[in-house]
C-alpha positions as CSV (number, residue, x, y, z in Angstrom):
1,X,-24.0,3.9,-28.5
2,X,-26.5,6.5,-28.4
3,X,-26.1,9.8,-25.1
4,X,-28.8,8.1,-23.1
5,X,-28.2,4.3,-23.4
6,X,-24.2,6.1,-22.3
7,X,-25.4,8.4,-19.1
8,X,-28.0,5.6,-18.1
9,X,-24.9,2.7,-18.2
10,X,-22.5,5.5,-16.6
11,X,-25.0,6.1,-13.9
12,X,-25.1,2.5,-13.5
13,X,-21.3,1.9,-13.0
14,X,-21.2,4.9,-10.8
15,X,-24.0,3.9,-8.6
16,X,-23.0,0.8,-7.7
17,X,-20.9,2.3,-5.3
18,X,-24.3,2.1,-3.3
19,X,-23.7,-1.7,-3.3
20,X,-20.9,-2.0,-1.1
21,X,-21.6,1.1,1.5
22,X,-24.6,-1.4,3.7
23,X,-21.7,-3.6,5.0
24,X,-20.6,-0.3,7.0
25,X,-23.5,-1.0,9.1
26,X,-22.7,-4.3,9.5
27,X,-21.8,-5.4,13.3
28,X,-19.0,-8.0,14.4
29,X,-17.1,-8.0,10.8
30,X,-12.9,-9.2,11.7
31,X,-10.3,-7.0,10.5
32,X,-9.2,-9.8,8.1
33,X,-12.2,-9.5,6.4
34,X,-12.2,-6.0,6.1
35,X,-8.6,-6.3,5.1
36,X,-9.7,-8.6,2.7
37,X,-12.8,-6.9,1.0
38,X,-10.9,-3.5,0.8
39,X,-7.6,-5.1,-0.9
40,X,-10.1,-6.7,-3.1
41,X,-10.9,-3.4,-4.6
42,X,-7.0,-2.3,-4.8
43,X,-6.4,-5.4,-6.6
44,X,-9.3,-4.5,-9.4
45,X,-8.1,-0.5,-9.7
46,X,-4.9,-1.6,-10.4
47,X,-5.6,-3.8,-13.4
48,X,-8.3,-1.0,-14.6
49,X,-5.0,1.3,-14.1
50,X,-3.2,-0.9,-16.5
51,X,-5.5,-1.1,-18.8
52,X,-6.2,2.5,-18.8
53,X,-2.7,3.0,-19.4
54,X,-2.4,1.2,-22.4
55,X,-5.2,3.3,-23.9
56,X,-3.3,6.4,-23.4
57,X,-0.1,4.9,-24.4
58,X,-1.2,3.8,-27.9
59,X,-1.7,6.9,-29.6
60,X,1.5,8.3,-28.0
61,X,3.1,5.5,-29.7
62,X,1.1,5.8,-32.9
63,X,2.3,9.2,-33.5
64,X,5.9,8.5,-32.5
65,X,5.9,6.0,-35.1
66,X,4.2,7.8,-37.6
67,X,7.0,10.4,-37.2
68,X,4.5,13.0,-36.1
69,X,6.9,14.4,-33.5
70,X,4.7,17.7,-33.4
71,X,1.7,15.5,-31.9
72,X,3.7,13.0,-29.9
73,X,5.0,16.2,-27.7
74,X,1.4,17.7,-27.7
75,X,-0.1,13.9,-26.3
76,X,2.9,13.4,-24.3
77,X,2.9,16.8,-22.6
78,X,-1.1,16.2,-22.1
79,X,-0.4,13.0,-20.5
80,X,2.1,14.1,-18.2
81,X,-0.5,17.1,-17.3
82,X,-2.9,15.2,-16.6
83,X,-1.8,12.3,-15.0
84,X,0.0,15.1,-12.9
85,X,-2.9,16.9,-12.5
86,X,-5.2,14.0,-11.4
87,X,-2.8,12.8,-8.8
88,X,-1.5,15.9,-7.0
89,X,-5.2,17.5,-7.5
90,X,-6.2,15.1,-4.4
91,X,-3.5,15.4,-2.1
92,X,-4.0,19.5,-2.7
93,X,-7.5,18.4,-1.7
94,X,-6.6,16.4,1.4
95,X,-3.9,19.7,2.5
96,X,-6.7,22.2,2.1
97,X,-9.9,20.8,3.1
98,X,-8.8,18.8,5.8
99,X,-5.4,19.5,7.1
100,X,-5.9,23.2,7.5
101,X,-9.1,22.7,9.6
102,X,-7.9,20.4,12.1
103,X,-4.5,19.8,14.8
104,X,-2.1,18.1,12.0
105,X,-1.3,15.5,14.5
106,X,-5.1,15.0,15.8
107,X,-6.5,11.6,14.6
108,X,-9.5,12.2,12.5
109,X,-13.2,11.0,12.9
110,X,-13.3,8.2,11.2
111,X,-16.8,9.9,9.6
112,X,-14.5,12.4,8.1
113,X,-12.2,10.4,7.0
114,X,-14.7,8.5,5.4
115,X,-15.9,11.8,3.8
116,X,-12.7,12.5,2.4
117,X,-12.2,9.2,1.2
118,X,-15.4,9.8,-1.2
119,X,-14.0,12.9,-1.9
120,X,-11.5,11.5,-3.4
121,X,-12.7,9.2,-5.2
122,X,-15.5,11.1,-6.9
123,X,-13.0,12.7,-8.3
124,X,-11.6,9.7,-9.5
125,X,-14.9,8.8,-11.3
126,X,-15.5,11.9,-12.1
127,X,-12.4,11.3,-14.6
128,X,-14.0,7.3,-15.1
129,X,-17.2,9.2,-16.6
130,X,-15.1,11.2,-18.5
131,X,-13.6,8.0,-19.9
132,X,-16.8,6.5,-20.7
133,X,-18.5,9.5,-22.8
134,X,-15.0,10.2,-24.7
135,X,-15.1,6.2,-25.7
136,X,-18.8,5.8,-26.3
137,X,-18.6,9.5,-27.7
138,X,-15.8,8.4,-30.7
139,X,-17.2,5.0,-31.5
140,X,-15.0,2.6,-29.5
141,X,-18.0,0.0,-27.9
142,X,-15.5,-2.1,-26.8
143,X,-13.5,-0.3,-24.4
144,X,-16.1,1.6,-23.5
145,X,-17.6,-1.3,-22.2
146,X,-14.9,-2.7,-20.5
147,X,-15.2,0.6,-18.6
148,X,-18.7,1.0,-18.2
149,X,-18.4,-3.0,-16.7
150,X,-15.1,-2.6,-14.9
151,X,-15.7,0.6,-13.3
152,X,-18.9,-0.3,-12.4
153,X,-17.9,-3.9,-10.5
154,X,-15.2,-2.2,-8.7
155,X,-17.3,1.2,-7.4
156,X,-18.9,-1.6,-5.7
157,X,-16.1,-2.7,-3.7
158,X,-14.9,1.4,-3.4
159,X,-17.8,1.4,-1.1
160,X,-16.0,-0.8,1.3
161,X,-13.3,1.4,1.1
162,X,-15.5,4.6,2.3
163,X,-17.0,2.9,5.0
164,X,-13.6,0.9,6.4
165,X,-12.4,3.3,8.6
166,X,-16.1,3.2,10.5
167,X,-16.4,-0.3,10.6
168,X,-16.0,-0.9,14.4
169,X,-16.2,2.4,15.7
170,X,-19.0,4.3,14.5
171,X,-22.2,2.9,12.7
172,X,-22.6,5.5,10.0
173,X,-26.9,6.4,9.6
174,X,-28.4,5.5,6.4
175,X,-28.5,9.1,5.9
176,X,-24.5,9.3,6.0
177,X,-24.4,6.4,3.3
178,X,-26.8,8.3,1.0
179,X,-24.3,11.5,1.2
180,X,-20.9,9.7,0.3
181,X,-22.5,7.4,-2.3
182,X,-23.8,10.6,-3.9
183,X,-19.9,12.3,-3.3
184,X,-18.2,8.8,-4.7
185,X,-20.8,7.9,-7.3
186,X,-22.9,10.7,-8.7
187,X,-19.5,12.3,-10.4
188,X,-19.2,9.2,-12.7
189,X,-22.7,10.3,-14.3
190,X,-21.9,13.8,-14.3
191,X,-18.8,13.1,-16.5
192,X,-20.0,10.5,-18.6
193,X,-22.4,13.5,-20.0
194,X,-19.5,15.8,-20.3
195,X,-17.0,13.5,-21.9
196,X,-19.8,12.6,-24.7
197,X,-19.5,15.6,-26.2
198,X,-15.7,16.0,-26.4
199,X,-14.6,13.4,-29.2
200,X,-10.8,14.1,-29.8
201,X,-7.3,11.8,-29.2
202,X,-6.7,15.2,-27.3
203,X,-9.4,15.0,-25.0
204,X,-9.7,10.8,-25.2
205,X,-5.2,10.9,-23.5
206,X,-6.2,13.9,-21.0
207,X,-9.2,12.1,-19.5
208,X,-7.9,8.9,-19.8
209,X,-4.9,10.4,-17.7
210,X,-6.6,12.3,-15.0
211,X,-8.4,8.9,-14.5
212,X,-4.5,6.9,-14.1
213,X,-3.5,10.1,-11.7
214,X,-6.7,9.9,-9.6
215,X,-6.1,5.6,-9.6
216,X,-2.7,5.8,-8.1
217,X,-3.6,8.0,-5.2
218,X,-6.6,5.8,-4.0
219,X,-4.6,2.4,-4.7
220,X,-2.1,4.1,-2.2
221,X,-4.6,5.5,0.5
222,X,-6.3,1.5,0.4
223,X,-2.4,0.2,0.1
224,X,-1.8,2.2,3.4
225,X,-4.8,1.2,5.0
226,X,-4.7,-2.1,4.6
227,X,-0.9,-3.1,4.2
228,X,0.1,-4.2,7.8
229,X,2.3,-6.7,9.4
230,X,-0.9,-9.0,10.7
231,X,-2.8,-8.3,7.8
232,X,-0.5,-8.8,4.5
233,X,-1.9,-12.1,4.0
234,X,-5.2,-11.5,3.8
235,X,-4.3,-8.2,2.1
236,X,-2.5,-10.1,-0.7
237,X,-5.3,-12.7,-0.8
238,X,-7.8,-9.8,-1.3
239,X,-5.9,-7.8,-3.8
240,X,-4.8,-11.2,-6.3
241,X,-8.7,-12.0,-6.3
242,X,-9.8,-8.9,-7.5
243,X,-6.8,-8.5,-10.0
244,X,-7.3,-11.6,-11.2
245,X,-11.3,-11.1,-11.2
246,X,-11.1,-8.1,-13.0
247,X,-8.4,-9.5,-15.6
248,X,-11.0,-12.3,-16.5
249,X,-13.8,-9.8,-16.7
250,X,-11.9,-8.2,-19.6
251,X,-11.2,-11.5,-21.3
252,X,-14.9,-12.4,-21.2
253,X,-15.6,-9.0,-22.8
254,X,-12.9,-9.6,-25.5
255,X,-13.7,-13.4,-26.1
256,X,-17.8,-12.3,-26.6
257,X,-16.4,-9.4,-28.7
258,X,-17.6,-6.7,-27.2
């Protein structure tokens, strides 16, 4: 896969983010179907978490077995770094930019806290581009589809997510959609172009990881969001559609051999 058919599908599966912001402007939408669309986007990280897990674990294992204990320590330490990293990097984020500027027990806008919800995860697709460019970068089509595909299905649904906390209270201006897509998406393109042009197991487990870290915060800022006594049902209807939705996205890739 050649640097521009990579940045021009990485823009793609970042931009699509743009698909699911509209719906913030929508008027009269229930909480069971918010509860619904915005589990239906944990439910579709969480299987791209698994499977992005497996891609880090297999070279950890390949070198244990191989008896390379010199490089199972370096990938395992880089793992750990940067699944560290990836996770704690955001709630540092959340403590600095936001809790230091307002009363710690003042409610927030719900336009900032749509803000620093695409904060957040721009950073996670910052680290989803990363994953692209290092797989299209070192020859692996396949998975790199399954990224490109994956990531790109559920950065539509991430727009729900950004917008949820407006839904119902303020009607965020086209403007304001323009501004987070471009915080939530536009880092997916940025690091597809970065992670092109570092080709190493190395640099494959550290991006790979950052992406996991980043994964496990937003599934837990949505799972917080969303998980409520009234609304588990719908919650766990929402999050077993998209698990299962993303699951047979991945077997239609693997079945067409991608």
């Amino acid at each position: 896969m050649s640097l521009i058919q990579t940045v021009i599908l990485g823009a793609i599966a970042g931009f699509t983010i743009y698909l699911g912001l509209p719906i913030g402007r929508v008027k009269g939408l229930s909480d069971k179907a918010r509860s619904f669309l915005s589990m239906l986007s944990t439910g579709i990280l969480f299987f791209l978490f698994l499977d992005i897990f497996g891609n880090i674990a297999e070279p950890i294992e390949t070198s244990l077995h191989q008896k390379s204990l010199g490089e199972f320590f370096a990938f395992f330490a880089i793992f750990v770094g940067g699944f560290g990293f990836g996770l704690l990097a955001l709630i540092a984020f959340e403590k600095r930019f936001i809790r230091f500027r307002v009363d710690p027990n003042q409610v927030l806008s719900p336009s900032r806290l749509a803000l620093m919800i695409a904060s957040g995860i721009g950073l996670h697709n910052f680290s989803e581009g990363l994953a692209i460019g290092q797989s299209a970068g070192r020859g692996e089509i396949a998975f790199a589809a399954v990224l490109i595909i994956g990531f790109g299905l559920h950065n539509a649904t991430e727009g729900f997510g950004i917008v949820g906390p407006m839904m119902g209270k303020e009607q965020p201006s086209w403007a304001f959609l323009g501004l987070v897509g471009l915080i939530g998406g536009g880092p997916t393109f940025i690091g597809t172009l970065v992670g092109y042009y570092f080709v190493s197991t190395a640099m494959s487990i550290l991006f790979l990881s950052l992406a996991a870290g980043a994964l496990v915060y937003i599934i837990g800022e949505l799972f917080k969001a969303n998980w409520r006594s009234d609304m588990k049902q719908y919650a766990s209807w929402g999050f077993l559609v998209g698990f299962i939705f993303a699951m047979l996205t991945d077997l239609v890739l693997v079945y067409a051999g991608a």
